[in-house]
LOLOSE-8295 format. One record per residue (C-alpha): z, y, x. Coordinates in steps of 0.5 Angstrom, whole numbers, padded with zeros to 4 digits, always signed. Layout:
// residues N
ZYX...
***
This chain:
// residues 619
+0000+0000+0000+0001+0005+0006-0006+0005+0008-0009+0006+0000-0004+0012+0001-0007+0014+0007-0013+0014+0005-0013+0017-0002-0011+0023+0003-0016+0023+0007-0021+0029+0007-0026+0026+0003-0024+0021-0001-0022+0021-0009-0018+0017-0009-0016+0017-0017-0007+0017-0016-0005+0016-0023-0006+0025-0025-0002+0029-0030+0004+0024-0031+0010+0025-0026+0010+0023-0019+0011+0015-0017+0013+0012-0011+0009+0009-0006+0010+0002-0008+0008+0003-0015+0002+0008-0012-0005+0004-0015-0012+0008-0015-0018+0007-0019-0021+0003-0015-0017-0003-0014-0016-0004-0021-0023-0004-0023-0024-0009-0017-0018-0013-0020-0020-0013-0028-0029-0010-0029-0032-0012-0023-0034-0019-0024-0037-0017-0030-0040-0009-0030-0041-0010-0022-0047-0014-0022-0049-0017-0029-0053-0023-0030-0058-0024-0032-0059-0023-0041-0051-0020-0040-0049-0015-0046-0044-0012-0040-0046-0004-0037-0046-0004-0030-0042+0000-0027-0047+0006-0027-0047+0005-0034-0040+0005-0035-0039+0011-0032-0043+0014-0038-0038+0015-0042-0032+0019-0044-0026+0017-0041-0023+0018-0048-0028+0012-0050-0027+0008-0044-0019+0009-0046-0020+0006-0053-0024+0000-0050-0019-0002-0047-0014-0001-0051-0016-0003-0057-0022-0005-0057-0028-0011-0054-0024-0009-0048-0017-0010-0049-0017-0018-0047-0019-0016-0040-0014-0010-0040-0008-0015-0042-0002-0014-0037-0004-0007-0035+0000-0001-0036-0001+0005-0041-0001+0009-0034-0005+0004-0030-0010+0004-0036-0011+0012-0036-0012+0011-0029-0018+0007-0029-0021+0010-0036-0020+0017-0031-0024+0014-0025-0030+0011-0028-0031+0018-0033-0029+0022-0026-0026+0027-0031-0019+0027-0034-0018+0025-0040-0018+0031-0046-0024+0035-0042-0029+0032-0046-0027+0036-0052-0023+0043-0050-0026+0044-0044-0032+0049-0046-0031+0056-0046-0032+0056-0054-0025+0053-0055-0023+0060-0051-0022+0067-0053-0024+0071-0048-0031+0072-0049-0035+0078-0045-0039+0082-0048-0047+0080-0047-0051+0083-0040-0056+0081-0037-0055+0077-0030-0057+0082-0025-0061+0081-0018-0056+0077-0013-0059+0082-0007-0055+0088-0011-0049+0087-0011-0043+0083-0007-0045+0076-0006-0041+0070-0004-0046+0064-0005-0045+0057-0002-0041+0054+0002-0041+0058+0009-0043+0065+0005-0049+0064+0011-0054+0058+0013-0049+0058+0019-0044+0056+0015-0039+0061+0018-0035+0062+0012-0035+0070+0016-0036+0076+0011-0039+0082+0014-0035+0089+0012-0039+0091+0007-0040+0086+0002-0033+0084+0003-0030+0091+0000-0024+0090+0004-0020+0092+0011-0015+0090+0015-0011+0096+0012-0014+0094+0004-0011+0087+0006-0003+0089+0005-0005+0092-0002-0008+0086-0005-0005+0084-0012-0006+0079-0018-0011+0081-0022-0013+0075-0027-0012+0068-0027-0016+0063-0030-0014+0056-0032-0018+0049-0033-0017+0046-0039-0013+0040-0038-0014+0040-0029-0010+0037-0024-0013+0039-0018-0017+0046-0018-0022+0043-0012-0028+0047-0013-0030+0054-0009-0033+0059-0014-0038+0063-0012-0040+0071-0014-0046+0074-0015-0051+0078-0020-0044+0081-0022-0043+0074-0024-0037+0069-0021-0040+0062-0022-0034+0056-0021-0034+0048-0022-0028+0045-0024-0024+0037-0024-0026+0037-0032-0033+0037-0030-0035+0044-0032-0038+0049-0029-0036+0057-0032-0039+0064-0031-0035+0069-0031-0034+0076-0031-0031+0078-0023-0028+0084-0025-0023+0081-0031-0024+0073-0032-0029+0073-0038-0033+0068-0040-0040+0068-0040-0041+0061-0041-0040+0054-0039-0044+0048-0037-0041+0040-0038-0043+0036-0031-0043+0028-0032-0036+0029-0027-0032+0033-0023-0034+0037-0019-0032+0039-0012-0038+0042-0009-0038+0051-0007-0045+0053-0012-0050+0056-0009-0055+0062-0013-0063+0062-0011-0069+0065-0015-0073+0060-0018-0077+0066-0022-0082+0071-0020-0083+0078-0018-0085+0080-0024-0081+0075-0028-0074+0075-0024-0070+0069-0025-0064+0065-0021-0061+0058-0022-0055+0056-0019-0054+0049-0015-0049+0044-0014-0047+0037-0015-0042+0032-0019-0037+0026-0016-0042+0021-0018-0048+0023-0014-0051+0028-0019-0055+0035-0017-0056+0041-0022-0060+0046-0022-0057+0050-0029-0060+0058-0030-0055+0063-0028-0056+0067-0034-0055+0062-0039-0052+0056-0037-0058+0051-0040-0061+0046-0034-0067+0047-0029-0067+0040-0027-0062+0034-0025-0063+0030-0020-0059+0023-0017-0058+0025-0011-0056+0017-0009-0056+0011-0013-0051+0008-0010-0046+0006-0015-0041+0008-0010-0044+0015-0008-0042+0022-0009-0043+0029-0007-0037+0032-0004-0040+0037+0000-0044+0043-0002-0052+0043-0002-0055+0048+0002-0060+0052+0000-0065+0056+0004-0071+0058+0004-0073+0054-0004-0071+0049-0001-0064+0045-0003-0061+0040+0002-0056+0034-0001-0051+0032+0004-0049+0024+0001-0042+0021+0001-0039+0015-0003-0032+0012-0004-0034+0006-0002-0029+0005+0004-0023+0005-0001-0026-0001-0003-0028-0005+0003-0022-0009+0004-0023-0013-0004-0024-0020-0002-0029-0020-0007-0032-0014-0006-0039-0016-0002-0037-0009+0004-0042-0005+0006-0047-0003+0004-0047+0005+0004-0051+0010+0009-0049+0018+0009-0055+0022+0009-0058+0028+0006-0063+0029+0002-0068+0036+0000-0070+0037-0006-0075+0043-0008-0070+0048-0011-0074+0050-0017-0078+0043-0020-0073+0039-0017-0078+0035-0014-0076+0030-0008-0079+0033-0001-0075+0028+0004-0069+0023+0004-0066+0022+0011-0060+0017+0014-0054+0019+0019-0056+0011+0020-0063+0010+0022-0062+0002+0021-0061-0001+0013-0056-0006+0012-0057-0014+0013-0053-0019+0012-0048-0020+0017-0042-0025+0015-0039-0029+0010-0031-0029+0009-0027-0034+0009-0027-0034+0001-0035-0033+0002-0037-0026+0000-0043-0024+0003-0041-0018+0008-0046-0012+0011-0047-0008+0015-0048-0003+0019-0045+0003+0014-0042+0009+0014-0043+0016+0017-0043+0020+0009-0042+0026+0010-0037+0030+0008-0038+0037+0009-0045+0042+0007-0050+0041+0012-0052+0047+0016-0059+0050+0017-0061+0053+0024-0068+0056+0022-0069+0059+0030-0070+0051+0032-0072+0048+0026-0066+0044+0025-0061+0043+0020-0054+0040+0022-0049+0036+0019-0043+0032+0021-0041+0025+0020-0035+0021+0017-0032+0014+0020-0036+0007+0020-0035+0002+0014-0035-0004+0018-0037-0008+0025-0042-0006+0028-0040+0001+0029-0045+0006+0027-0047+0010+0034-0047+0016+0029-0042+0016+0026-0036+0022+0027-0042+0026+0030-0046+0031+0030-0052+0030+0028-0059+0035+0028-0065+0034+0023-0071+0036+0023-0071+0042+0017-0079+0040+0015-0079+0033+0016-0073+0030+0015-0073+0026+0022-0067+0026+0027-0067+0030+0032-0061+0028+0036-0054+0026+0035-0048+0027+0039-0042+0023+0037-0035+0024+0040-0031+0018+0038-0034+0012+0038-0032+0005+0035-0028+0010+0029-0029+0004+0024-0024+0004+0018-0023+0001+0011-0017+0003+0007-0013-0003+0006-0015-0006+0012-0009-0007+0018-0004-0013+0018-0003-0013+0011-0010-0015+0009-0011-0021+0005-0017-0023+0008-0017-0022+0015-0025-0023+0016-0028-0018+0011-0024-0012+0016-0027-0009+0022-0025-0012+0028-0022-0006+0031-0019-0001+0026-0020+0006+0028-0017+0012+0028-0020+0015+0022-0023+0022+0025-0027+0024+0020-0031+0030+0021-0029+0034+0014-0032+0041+0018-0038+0043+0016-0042+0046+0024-0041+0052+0025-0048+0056+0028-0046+0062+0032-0050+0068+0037-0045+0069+0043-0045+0075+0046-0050+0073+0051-0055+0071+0047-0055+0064+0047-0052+0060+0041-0045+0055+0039-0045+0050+0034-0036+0049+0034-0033+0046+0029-0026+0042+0028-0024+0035+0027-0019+0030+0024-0017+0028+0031-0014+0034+0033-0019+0038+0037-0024+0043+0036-0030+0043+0039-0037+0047+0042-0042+0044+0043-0050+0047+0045-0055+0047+0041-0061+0047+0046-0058+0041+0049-0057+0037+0044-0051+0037+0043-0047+0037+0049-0041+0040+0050-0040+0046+0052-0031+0045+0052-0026+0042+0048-0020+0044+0046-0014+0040+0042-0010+0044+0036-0007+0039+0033-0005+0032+0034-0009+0029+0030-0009+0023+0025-0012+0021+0018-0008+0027+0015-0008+0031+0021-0012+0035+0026-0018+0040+0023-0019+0037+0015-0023+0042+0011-0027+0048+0014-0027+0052+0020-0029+0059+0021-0031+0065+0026-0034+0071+0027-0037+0074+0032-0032+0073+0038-0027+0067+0035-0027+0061+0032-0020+0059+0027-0019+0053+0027-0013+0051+0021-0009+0045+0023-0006+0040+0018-0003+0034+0021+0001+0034+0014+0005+0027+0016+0009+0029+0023+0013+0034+0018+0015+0040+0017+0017+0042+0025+0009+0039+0027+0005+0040+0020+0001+0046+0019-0002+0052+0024-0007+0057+0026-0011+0058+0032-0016+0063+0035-0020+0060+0040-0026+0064+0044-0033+0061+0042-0035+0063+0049-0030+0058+0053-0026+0055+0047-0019+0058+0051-0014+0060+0046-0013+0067+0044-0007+0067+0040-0004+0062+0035+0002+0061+0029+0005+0057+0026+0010+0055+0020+0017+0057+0021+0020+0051+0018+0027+0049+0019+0029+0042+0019+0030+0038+0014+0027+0043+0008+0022+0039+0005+0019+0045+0001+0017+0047+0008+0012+0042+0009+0006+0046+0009-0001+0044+0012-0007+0048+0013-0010+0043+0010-0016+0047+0006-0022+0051+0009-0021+0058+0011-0025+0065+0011-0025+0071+0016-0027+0079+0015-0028+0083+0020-0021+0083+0022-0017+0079+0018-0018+0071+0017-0015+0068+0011-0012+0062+0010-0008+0058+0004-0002+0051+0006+0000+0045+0001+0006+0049-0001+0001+0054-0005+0002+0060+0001-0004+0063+0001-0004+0068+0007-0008+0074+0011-0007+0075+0018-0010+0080+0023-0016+0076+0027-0013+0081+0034-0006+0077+0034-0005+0073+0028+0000+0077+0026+0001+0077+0018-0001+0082+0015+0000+0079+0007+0002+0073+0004+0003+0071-0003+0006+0064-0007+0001+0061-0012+0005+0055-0013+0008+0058-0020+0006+0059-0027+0001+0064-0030-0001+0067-0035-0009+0067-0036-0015+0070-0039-0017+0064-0042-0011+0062-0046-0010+0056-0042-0002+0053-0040-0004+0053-0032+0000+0052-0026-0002+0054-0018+0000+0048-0012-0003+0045-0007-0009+0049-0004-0013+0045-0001-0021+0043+0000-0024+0050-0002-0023+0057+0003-0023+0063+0000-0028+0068-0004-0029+0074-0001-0034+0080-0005-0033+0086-0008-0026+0088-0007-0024+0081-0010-0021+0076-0007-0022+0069-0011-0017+0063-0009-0016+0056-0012-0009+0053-0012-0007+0046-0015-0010+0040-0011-0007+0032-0014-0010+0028-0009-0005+0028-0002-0001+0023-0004+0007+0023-0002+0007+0024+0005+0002+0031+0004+0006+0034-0001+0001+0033-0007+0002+0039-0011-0002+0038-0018-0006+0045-0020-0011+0047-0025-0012+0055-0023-0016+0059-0019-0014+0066-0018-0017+0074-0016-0013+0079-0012-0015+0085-0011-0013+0092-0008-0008+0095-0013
***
C-alpha cells in the first residue's frame, strides 16, 4: 500500500484516492485503478467476442452517477458485491473522471452571476495569459506591460473575486486570459469563460472528463471575419477545440486511443499548429498480475488548429511494444513502454524544433529515452535527438518486496525521477541559448541546445524523491531560472523551498526556505506547484494553501496570502481553498489569478482538498 500511496503523489499520476469523503488512513487507501482490475477488468478490458460487456473506453461514456447505479442496484450489482459504498463511489468517479454531481450542477446555467453580452475582442489588444508557459518557450516569464503589476503593486495586492466549481475537489487547472476574456477548465470536466474583472460567467462548456491542462487562445478566422478558439484537453485523451465567443465546439479529437492515455500536460499552440503532448496511467496498473503490462508509448501529436486534422503522431520510444515474457500465472507481459510526457511541449522556432521532457519507463528494457529531454522536428515529427539524464529509472506502483507476482515488475525499480517541467527555452546575454528545467531528483539543469542536449551545469536544490525535487514547473526571465522544491516526505524542516540560479553558470544567486519549527505538521509546505515570474518578482503557491511573491534580487517576501480557507463566491458555490498544487499562477491586466485546492498528495504530501480559483488585484 506504500507504493500506490507514493504513486498517487506523484507528479502526473491521477490516481482517484476516494474524493469528497474524510480522510483515510493509508492502509484503508484503495485507488480506482486496483478495484477496477480487482471487479471489471475481466469483463470490459477486452470483451470477447459476441459479449454485450462495453470495453473500458466505452464505459468511461457514462456518467459517474450511471455507473453508480449499475453497480449498485442494478445489472452490475452482483459483480460489486463486498465493495463499500465509499469503494463504489471510487470507482464510479475513476471511470467517468469527473465526481459525481458534476453531471447536473456544473453548467453555468445552474449559477446566478451572468454577464451581460460583449463581444469576444481581438487577443492581441489586450492583456494576455495564453497557455501554459505564456510564450512558446515556456518561460512562465510576463513582460512589464502586459502584467499590470510592479514590484511596489505587489504588497498591495488584495482579494478581488472568488470562483467555486461546482462539486470539485482539486482546482488543478491553470486558466488563461484573453480577448477580455478568462477561460479555465475544472475536475468536474467543465470548461468556463468568465469576466477577469469581477468573475461573471459568460458560458460553459462539458468535456467527456476532467481537465487539468492550462488553454490556449488562437485565431481560426480571417482578417475579414476574425474569430478565435481555445485548445485544451481532457484526462481520457480527448482535445478540444471550443469558439472562444460562444462555448460550442470547433473539433474534437482522441489525442490517443490508448485506453489508458490521458492529456495532463498543456497543448502548445503555435503557428496554427496545435502540438498534444501524451501521458497514461498505465504504470499504476502495471504490478496487477492480470494486467498484460505495458504497453503504452508518450508522445506528441500535432494537430492543424483549426480543421483538427492529423499533421504528425511521434513517440518518446522509437520501438512499438512486443511481447516479451509471460509471469508465472501466464499474463503476456511487453515492452518496452513508458517515457509520456507529463509536461507542455516547447517550441524553438529558430531551430525548428519542439522539445519535451520525458517520465520513467514502465518495465524491462528500460527506454533510453525516458527522463529525458528530447527534440522533434516542428515540420515532421521526426526525433532529432535525445538526452536522458537518469538512465534505467524503471517504475510501477506497486512493485517492490510486497509485490504479488515478483516477475510482472521491473528487475530493478528506479527512483521515479520524472520530469514534470515543461523545458524552459531561454536567449543568454551573449546570445546564445539554454534550455534549463528542473527535475524530481532534485537537480536543475542547463542543457545546450546547439549541442544536442548537452549539459551546460547542474545543480541540486532538492533531495529528491517520488514527491520531491522539482514537481510541476520551473520559470525564468532573462538573467535566473526559479526552481521551486517540493520534497514533500522529509517534512517540515527539509520540505519545500525556492532557489534562483544564473541560467548562464547554474551558480545560485539566492535561496529560501520555510521557517518551520519541528513537529508543526501545519507547517509541511512543499513548493509543489508551478510558479510564475515579472520583472522582479516570482510567485510561488505551497501545499499549505500559502501563495506568496518574493522580489527576483534577493528572495525577500514581499507578500503573502492564506488560500486554504473558505470563500465566498461570485457563482454561488460553497467553495474552500487547500493545496496549491500542479498549476502556477496568471498574471495579466493588473490581476493575479491563482488555484487553490488539490486532492491527490496522499497522507504524506498533506492533501488539502479545494475547488476555488481566486484573483487579486492592487487594492
Amino acid at each position: 500500500m506504500n507504493k500506490l500511496l507514493r504513486g498517487s503523489i506523484r507528479a502526473g499520476v491521477f490516481a482517484i484516492l476516494v474524493c469528497a469523503v474524510p480522510a483515510l488512513t493509508s492502509a484503508q487507501v484503495i485507488t480506482g485503478i486496483a478495484l477496477y482490475e480487482q471487479h471489471c477488468s475481466t469483463c470490459h478490458s477486452a470483451p470477447a467476442a459476441g459479449s454485450r460487456a462495453p470495453d473500458r473506453q466505452a464505459l468511461g461514456q457514462l456518467t459517474p452517477e450511471a455507473i453508480l447505479d449499475a453497480i449498485t442496484a442494478g445489472a452490475m450489482a452482483v459483480n460489486a458485491e463486498g465493495m463499500s459504498p465509499v469503494e463504489k463511489r471510487a470507482l464510479a468517479e475513476h471511470l467517468a473522471l469527473r465526481p459525481l454531481g458534476s453531471t447536473t450542477s456544473g453548467s453555468v446555467s445552474a449559477m446566478p452571476n451572468h454577464c451581460a453580452p460583449k463581444p469576444f475582442a481581438d487577443p492581441a489588444s489586450g492583456p494576455r495569459w495564453s497557455g501554459w508557459g505564456v510564450d512558446a518557450g515556456n518561460s512562465r516569464f510576463q513582460p512589464a506591460a502586459v502584467a499590470g503589476l510592479t514590484a511596489a503593486d505587489v504588497p498591495k495586492l488584495k482579494l478581488k473575486w472568488a470562483f467555486g466549481f461546482p462539486n470539485g475537489t482539486s482546482a488543478f487547472a491553470q486558466p488563461a486570459v484573453a480577448g477580455g476574456r478568462l477561460f479555465v477548465g475544472s475536475d468536474n470536466g467543465y470548461v468556463y469563460a468568465l469576466d477577469p474583472a469581477t468573475g461573471c460567467s459568460y458560458w460553459s462548456f462539458q468535456a467527456q472528463a476532467g481537465i487539468r491542462t492550462a488553454i490556449s487562445i488562437g485565431s481560426i478566422g480571417t482578417a475579414a471575419a476574425p474569430k478565435y478558439a481555445i485548445y485544451f484537453g481532457d484526462l481520457k485523451g480527448y482535445v478540444y477545440a471550443i469558439d472562444a465567443e460562444s462555448g460550442t465546439p470547433v473539433w474534437t479529437k482522441r489525442g490517443d486511443t490508448h485506453p489508458m492515455a490521458r492529456v495532463t500536460g498543456a497543448p502548445t499552440l503555435a503557428d496554427g499548429r496545435l502540438y498534444v503532448p501524451l501521458s497514461s496511467l498505465e504504470e499504476a496498473s502495471g504490478a496487477n498480475p492480470k494486467y498484460e503490462c505495458c504497453t503504452f508509448r508518450g508522445g506528441v501529436v500535432a494537430f492543424d488548429a483549426k480543421s483538427g486534422a492529423e499533421i504528425w503522431r511521434a513517440y518518446t520510444i522509437p520501438d512499438a511494444p512486443k511481447k516479451l515474457k509471460k509471469n508465472s500465472i501466464g499474463t503476456q507481459l511487453y515492452g518496452p513502454a513508458g517515457a509520456a510526457v507529463w509536461s507542455s511541449p516547447t517550441v524553438d522556432a529558430r531551430r525548428g524544433l519542439l522539445y519535451v521532457a520525458t517520465g520513467n519507463a514502465y518495465n524491462d528494457p528500460f527506454a533510453e529515452t525516458s527522463d529525458a529531454v528530447m527534440a522533434f522536428d516542428l515540420r515532421t515529427g521526426k526525433m532529432r535527438w535525445s538526452k536522458q539524464v537518469t538512465p534505467k529509472d524503471t517504475f510501477v506502483i506497486g512493485c517492490g518486496p510486497t509485490a504479488a507476482v515478483k516477475d510482472n515488475c521491473p528487475d530493478d525499480t528506479g527512483p521515479d525521477f520524472d520530469f514534470g517541467n515543461s523545458p524552459i527555452l531561454r536567449t543568454l546575454p551573449n546570445g546564445r541559448s539554454i534550455i534549463t528545467l528542473g527535475q524530481k531528483s532534485g537537480v536543475a539543469w542547463g542543457l545546450d541546445p546547439d549541442k544536442e542536449g548537452a549539459i551546460l551545469w547542474q545543480h541540486r536544490v532538492g533531495k529528491g524523491s517520488a514527491l520531491g525535487g522539482m514537481e510541476w514547473g520551473s520559470a525564468a526571465d532573462d538573467q535566473n531560472g526559479y526552481f521551486p522544491v517540493a520534497d514533500a516526505q522529509f517534512g517540515p524542516n527539509e520540505a519545500g523551498g525556492l532557489y534562483a540560479l544564473r541560467l548562464t553558470t547554474g551558480e545560485e544567486v539566492w535561496h529560501w526556505k520555510p521557517n518551520c519549527q519541528t513537529g508543526e505538521r501545519n507547517c509541511l509546505q512543499a513548493n509543489s506547484a508551478a510558479i510564475s515570474v515579472i520583472p522582479g518578482v516570482v510567485f510561488s503557491g505551497t501545499t499549505n494553501g500559502m501563495m506568496r511573491a518574493y522580489a527576483t534580487a534577493d528572495g525577500k517576501v514581499l507578500w503573502e496570502t492564506n488560500t486554504a480557507q473558505s470563500f465566498q463566491t461570485v457563482n454561488g458555490v460553497t467553495a474552500k481553498g487547500g493545496a496549491i498544487n500542479g498549476p502556477g499562477p496568471v498574471i495579466a491586466g493588473g490581476m493575479i489569478f491563482t488555484n487553490s485546492g488539490y486532492a491527490y498528495l496522499g497522507a504524506i504530501g498533506g492533501a488539502l482538498p479545494g475547488n476555488v480559483l481566486l484573483a487579486y488585484g492592487v487594492e
